[in-house]
C-alpha positions as CSV (number, residue, x, y, z in Angstrom):
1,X,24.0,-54.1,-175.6
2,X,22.4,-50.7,-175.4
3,X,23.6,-49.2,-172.1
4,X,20.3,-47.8,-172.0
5,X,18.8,-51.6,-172.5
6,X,15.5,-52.2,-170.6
7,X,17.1,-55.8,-169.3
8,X,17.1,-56.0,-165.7
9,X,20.2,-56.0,-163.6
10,X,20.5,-59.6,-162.4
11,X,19.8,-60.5,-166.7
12,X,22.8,-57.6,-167.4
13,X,25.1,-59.1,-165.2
14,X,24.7,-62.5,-166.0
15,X,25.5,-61.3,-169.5
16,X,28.7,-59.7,-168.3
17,X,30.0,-62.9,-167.1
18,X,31.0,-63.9,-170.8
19,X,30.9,-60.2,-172.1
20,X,32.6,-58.0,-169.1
21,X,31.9,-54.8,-171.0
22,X,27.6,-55.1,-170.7
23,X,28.8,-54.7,-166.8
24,X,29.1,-50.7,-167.7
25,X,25.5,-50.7,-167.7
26,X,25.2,-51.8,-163.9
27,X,27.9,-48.7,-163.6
28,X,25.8,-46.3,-165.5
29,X,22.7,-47.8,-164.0
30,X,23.6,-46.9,-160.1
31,X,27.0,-45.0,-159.9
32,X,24.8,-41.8,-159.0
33,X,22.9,-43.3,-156.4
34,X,25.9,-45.0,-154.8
35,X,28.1,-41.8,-155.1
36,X,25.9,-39.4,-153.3
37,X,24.9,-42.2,-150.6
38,X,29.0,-42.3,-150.0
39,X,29.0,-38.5,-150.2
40,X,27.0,-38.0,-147.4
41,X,29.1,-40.7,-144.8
42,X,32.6,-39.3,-146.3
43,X,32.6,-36.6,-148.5
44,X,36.4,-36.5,-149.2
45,X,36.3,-39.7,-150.5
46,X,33.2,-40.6,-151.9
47,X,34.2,-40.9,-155.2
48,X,37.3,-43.4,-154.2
49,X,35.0,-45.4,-153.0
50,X,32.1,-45.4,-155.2
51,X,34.6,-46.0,-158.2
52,X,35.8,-49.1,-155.2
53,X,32.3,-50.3,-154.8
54,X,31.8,-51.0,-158.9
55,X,35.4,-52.7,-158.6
56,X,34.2,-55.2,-156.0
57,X,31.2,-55.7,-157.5
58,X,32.8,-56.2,-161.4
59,X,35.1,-58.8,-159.2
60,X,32.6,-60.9,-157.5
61,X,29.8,-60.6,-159.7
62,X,29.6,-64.4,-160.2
63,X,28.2,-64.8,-156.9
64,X,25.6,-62.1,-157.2
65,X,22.2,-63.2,-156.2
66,X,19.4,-61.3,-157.2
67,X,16.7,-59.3,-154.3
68,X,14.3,-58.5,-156.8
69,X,15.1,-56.7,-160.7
70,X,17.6,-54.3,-159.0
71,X,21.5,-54.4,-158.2
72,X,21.3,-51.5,-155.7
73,X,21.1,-53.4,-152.3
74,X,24.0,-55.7,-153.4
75,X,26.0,-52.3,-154.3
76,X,25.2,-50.9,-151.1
77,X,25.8,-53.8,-149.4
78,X,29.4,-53.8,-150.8
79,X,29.7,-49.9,-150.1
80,X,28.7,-50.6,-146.7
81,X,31.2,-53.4,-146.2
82,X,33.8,-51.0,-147.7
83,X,32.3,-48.3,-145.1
84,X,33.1,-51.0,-142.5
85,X,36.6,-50.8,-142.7
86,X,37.1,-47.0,-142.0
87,X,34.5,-47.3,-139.6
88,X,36.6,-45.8,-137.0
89,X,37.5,-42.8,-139.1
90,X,34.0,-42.1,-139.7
91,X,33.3,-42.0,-135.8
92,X,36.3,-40.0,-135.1
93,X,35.2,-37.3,-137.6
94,X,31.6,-37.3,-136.1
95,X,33.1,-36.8,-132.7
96,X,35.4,-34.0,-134.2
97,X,32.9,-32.3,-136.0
98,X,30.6,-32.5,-132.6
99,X,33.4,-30.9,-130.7
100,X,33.9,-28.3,-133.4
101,X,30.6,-27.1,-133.7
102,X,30.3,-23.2,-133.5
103,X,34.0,-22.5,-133.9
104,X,34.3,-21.7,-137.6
105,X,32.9,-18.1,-137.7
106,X,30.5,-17.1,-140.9
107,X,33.1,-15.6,-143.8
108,X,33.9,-11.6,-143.4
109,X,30.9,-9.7,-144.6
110,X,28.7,-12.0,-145.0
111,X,26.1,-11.6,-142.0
112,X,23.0,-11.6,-144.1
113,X,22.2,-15.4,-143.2
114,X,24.5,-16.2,-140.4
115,X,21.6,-17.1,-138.0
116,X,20.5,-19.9,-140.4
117,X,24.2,-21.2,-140.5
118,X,24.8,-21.1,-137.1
119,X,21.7,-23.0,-136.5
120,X,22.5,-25.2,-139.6
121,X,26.0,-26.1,-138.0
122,X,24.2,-26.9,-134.4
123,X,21.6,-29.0,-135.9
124,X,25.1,-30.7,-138.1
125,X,26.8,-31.0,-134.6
126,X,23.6,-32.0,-132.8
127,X,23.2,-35.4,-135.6
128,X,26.8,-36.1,-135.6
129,X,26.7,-36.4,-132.0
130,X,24.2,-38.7,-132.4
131,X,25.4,-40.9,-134.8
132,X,28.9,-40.9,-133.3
133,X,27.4,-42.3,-130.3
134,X,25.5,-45.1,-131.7
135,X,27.3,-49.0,-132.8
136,X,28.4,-49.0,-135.5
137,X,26.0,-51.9,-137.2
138,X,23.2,-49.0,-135.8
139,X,24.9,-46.8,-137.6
140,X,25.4,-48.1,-140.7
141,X,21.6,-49.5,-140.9
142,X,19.8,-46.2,-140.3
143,X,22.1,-44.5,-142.8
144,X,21.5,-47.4,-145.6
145,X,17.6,-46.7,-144.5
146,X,17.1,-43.5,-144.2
147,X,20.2,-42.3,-146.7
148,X,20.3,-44.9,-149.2
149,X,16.4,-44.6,-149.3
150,X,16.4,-48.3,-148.9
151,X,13.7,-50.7,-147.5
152,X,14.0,-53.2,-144.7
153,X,14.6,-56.1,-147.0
154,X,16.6,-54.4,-149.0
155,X,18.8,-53.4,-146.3
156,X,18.3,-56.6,-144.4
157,X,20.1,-57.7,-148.1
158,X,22.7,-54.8,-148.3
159,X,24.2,-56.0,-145.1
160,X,23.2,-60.3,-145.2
161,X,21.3,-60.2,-141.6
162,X,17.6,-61.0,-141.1
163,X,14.7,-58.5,-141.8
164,X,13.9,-58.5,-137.4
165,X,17.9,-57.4,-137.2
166,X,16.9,-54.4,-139.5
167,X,14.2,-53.7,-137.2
168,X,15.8,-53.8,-134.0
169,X,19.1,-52.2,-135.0
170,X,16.6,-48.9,-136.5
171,X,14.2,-49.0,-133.3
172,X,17.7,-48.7,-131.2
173,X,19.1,-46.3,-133.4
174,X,15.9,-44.1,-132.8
175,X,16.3,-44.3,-128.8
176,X,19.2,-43.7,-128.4
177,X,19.0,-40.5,-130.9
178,X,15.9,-39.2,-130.2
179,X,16.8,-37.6,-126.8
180,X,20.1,-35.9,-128.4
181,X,17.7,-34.5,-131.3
182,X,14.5,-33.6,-129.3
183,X,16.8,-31.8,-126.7
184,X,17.8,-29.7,-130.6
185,X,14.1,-28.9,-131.4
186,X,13.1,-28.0,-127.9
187,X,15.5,-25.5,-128.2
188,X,14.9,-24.3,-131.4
189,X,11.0,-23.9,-130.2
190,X,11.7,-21.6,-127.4
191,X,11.7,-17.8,-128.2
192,X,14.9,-16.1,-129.0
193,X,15.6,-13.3,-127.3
């Protein structure tokens, strides 16, 4: 089969149950997609788990059922569940990267933008405090959502609870961040001296 083949993914990996090789096209199909969702929750090791996520998936493809022609909520679903279990590194580091905010002057002689990067690292600091605060099922459904670009179904799917959860888990997300990130824009309105 053509990796480029214009079969959809639940017909690809059906296929790759009797001929494992086809399954490179579900790899060459998302990898991107699930690489720089990953890159943006943990950068240093994105890439481990991206290349984790299409192991998984290759593993327990038998039992993948389909949300529509695409494979990408089940691969972020299994991204998510691999997010789940360094969930408490990922809140440490928000915390850190909170705490640190500021403290990492611009390099020597090179002034020329360093109010954009100062405000750049306090708007960074400002969302990581945000997210560090919020459970971490909040957590991970606003990132699928507003990251991964993915609906309500599909992350409804992605992380096997009911559409309503979706909804409720995004609507307390937004409360609880909104006051941390409007407190950010009402500063950046007001006049600098």
């Amino acid at each position: 089969m053509s990796t480029q083949g214009p079969a959809d993914d639940a017909t690809v990996i059906a296929r790759s149950l009797g001929e494992p090789e086809v399954f490179a096209v579900i790899f060459e199909r998302h990898f991107d997609e699930i690489l720089r969702y990953l890159r943006r929750r943990f950068p240093a090791e994105a890439e481990e788990l991206a290349a984790d996520t299409f192991v998984v998936a290759f593993d327990c493809r038998e039992r993948y059922r389909a949300l529509g022609d695409s494979a990408r909520p089940w691969l972020y679903g299994i991204a998510s569940n691999l997010l789940h279990k360094r969930r408490r590194r990922e809140a440490r580091a928000l915390r850190a990267h909170a705490r640190s905010a500021g403290r990492a002057g611009p390099p020597p002689n090179e002034f020329a933008d360093a109010i954009e990067r100062i405000d750049a690292q306090r708007q960074a600091a400002a969302l990581a405090a945000a997210l560090s605060g919020l459970r971490a099922d909040d957590r991970d459904t606003l990132l699928l959502y507003s990251l991964g670009a993915l609906g309500y179904e599909e992350v409804a799917f992605a992380l096997g609870v009911p559409v309503g959860t979706v909804r409720s888990r995004l609507a307390r997300a937004r409360r609880h961040c909104a006051p941390e990130l409007l407190a950010l824009t009402t500063e950046e309105a007001r006049p600098h001296d």
